[in-house]
C-alpha positions in Angstrom: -54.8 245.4 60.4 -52.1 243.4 58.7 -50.2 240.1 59.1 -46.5 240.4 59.5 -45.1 237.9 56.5 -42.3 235.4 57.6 -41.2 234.6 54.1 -40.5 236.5 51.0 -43.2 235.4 48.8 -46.1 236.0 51.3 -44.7 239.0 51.5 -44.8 239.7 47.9 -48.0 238.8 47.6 -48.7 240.9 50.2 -47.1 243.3 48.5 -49.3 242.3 45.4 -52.3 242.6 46.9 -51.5 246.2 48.0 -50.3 247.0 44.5 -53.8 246.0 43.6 -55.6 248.9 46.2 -53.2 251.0 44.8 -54.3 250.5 41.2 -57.8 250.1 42.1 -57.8 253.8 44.1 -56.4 255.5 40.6 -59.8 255.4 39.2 -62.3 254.8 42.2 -62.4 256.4 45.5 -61.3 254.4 48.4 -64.8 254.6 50.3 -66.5 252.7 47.2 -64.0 250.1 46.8 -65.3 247.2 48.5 -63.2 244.1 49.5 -65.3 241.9 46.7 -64.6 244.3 44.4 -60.5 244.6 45.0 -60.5 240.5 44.8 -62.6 240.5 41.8 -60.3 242.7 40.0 -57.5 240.8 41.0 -59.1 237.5 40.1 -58.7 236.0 43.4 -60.6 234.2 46.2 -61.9 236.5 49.5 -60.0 234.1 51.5 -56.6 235.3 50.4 -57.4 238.6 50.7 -58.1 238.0 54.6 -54.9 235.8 54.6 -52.9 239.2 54.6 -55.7 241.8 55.5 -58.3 241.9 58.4 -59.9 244.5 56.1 -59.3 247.0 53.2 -58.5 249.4 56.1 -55.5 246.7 56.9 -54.6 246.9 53.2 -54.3 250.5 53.2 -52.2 251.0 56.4 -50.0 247.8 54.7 -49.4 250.0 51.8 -49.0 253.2 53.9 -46.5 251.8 56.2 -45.0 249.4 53.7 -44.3 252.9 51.2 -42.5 254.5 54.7 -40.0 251.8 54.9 -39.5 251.6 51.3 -37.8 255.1 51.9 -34.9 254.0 54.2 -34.1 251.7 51.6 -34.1 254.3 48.7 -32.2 257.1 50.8 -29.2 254.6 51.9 -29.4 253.6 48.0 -28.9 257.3 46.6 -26.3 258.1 49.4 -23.9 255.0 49.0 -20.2 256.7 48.7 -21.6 260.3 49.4 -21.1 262.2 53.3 -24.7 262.4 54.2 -25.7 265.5 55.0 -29.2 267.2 56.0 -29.6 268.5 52.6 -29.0 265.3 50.9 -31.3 263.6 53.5 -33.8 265.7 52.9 -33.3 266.0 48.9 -34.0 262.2 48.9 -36.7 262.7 50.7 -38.5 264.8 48.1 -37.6 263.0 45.5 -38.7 259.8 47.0 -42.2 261.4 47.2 -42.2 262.9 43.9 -41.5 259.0 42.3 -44.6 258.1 44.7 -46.8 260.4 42.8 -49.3 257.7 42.0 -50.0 257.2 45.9 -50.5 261.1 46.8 -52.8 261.3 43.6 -54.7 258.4 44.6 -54.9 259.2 48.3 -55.7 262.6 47.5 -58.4 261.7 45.3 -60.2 259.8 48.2 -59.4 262.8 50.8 -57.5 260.6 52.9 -54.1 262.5 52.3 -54.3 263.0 56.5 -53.9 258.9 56.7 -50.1 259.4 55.7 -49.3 262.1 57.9 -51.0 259.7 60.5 -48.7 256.8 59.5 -45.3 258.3 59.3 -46.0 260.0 62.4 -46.5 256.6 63.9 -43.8 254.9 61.8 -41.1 257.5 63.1 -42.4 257.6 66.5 -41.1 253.5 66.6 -38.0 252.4 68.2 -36.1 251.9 65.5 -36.6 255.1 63.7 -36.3 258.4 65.2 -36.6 259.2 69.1 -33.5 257.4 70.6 -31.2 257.7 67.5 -31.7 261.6 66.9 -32.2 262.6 69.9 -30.3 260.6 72.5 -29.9 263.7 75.2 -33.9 264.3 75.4 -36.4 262.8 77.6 -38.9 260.4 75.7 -41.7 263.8 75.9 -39.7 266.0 74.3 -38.4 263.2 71.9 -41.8 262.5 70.8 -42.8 265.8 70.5 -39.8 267.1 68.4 -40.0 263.9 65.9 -44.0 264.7 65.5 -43.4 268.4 64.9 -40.4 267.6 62.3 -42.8 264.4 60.7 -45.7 266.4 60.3 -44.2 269.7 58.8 -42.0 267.9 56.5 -45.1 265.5 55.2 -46.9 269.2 54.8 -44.4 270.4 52.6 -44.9 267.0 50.3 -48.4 267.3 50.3 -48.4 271.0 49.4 -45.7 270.6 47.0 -47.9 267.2 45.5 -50.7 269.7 45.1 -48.9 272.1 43.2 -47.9 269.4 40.8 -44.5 269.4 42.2 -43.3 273.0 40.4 -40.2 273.3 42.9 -37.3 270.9 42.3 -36.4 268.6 45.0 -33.3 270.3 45.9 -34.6 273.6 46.6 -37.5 271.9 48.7 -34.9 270.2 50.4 -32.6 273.5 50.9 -36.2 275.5 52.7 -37.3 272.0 54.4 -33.4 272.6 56.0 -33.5 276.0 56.8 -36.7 275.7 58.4 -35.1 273.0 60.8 -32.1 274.4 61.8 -33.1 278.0 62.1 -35.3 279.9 64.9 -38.9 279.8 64.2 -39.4 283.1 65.1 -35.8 284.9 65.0 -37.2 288.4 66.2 -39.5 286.7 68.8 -37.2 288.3 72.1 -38.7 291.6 70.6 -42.0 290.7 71.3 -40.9 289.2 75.1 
């Protein structure tokens, strides 16, 4: 996986080194990049590579997970002196992955798109993200279950949206992403019962 960085410049470099898969993946798939190769193009030894990374895989879920965090940050940034609201949440949201358009092209270009659902699943599924804050009268199940359904529909919606060369603008994303989650599913569904 990935070392944990006590100090701000390992983890800038860190953050370096990731920057460095990222470019790398713009023009080569991430199955043919090669550790050797990544530290070649960055002019740098093997051994600091493995300083950071166990393996390109660890370099990938760095720059996965790293990208996730990097959102809290950017949202509390945009809504400094505004009420926060679920349409402003989410509205960040889209734009935050619409400025990340560099990742989902890379990512898509390697068909790994399915690794970032996996990670923010994981990443909102941690203690200090979702469950216990959002949900505080639920059992852990349902808590889970209701963060994963809300993660991966919403990371859908990016992805689709990414694919169509983001055509819809943020907002309105943001308005159907919120009707979707405070609506019924199926609003006619006691007909069917």
């Amino acid at each position: 996986m990935y070392k944990l960085c006590k100090t701000e410049q390992s983890a800038a470099r860190q953050r370096e080194l990731e920057s460095g898969l990222l470019k790398a993946m713009e023009i080569t798939r991430y199955e043919d990049i090669s550790v050797s190769d990544l530290c070649e193009q960055m002019q740098i030894p093997r051994k600091s590579f493995y300083r950071y990374f166990t393996s390109k895989d660890g370099a990938l879920h760095a720059l996965l997970d790293h990208t996730l965090m990097e959102f809290e940050d950017y949202a509390m940034g945009l809504q400094r002196g505004h009420a926060r609201t679920v349409n402003l949440d989410l509205e960040s949201f889209f734009r935050f992955w619409e400025q990340h358009r560099k990742l989902l092209d890379a990512l898509a270009r390697s068909n790994i798109l399915g690794m970032l659902i996996e990670r923010a699943v994981a990443y909102a599924l941690t203690d200090d993200i979702l469950p216990r804050r959002f949900l505080p009268g639920d059992d852990p199940l349902m808590q889970r279950q209701i963060t994963m359904f809300g993660v991966c529909g919403l990371m859908s919606m990016v992805l689709t949206w990414h694919h169509e060369g983001f055509l819809t603008p943020a907002g309105e994303m943001a308005r159907a992403a919120a009707r979707m989650l405070s609506q019924p599913l199926f609003p006619n569904a006691e007909k069917f019962m």
